[in-house]
C-alpha positions in Angstrom: 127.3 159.5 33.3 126.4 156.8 30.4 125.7 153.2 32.0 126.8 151.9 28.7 130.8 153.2 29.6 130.7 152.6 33.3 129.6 148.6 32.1 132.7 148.5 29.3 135.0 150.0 32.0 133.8 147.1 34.9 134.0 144.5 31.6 137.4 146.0 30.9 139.0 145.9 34.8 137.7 142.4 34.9 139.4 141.1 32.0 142.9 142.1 34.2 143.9 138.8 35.6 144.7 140.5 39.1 141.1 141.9 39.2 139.4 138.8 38.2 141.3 136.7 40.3 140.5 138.9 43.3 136.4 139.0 42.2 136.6 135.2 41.8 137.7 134.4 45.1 135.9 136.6 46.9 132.4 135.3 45.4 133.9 131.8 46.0 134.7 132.0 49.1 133.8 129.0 51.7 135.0 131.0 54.8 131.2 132.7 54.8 129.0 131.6 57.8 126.2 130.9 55.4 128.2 128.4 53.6 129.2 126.8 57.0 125.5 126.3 58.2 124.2 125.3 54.9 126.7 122.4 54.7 126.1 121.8 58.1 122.1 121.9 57.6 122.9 119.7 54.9 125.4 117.1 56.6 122.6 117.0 59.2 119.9 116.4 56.5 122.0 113.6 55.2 122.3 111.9 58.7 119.0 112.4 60.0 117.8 110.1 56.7 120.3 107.5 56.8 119.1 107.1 60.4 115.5 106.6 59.1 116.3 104.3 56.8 117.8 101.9 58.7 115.2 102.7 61.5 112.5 101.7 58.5 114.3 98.4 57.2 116.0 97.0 60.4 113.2 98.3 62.9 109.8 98.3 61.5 109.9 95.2 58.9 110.6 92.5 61.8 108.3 94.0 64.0 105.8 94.0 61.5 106.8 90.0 60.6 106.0 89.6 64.6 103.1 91.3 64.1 101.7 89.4 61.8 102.6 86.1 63.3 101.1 86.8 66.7 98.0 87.9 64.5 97.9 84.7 62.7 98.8 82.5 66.4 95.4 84.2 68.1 93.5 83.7 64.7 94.1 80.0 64.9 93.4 80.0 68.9 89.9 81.7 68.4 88.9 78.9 65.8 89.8 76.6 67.6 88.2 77.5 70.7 84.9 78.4 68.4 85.5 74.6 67.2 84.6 73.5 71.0 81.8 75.4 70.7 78.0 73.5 70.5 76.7 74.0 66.7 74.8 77.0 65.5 70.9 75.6 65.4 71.9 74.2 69.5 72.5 78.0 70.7 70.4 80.2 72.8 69.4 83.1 70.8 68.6 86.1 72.9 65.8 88.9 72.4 68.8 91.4 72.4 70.2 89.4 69.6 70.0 89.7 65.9 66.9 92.5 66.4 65.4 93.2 63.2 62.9 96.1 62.8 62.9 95.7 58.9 63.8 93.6 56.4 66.8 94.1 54.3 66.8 95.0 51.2 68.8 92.1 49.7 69.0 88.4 49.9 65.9 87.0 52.1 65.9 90.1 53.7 67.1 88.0 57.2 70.9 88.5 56.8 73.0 91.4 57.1 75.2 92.6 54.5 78.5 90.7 56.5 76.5 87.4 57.2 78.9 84.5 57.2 77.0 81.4 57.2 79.7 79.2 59.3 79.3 82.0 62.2 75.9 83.8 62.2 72.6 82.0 62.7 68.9 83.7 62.8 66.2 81.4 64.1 63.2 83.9 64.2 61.0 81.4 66.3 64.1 80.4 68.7 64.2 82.9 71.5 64.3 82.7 75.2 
């Protein structure tokens, strides 16, 4: 009839210890299914990262240490084969070469914005 006596009544049956103990282990229960996957999901979870952890710092970092030591091995090859190479002002410059349809708008207008003096060379009048 009222809500406010069917609440004292539930308030009242739960203060019996028989009844509270029963209500207590039924919400607290760790037989449910749901519980069972959810730890599981979570056990899972907890695996799946430890794996990827030790994938990232055992796996990745010494490749990447390789990496960068076969990078720095073929860097020091190619100078040193460019080293062989006759100078700059003695190369053959051809018409496909360094084509230039305007001038830039910085420096002398003759160099790119990347132009590395110990590697690119423009000689407008030397062409084959």
């Amino acid at each position: 009839m009222f809500p406010q006596r069917q609440m004292l009544r539930a308030a009242a049956q739960l203060r019996n210890p028989a009844v509270r103990s029963a209500v207590q282990r039924r919400f607290a229960s760790t037989e449910n299914a749901f519980i069972k996957e959810r730890q599981a999901v979570k056990e899972h979870a907890q695996a799946t990262t430890e794996l990827w952890r030790k994938i990232s710092i055992y796996g990745v970092a010494p490749f990447l240490i390789l990496a960068g030591v076969n990078a720095y091995n073929l860097w020091n090859e190619h100078w040193e084969h460019w080293s062989h190479m006759p100078p700059l002002e003695e190369r053959v410059e051809y018409p496909y070469q360094n084509i230039r349809t305007k001038n830039f708008p910085w420096g002398n207008g003759d160099q790119t914005l990347f132009w590395n003096e110990s590697v690119n060379y423009h000689n407008k009048d030397k062409t084959t």
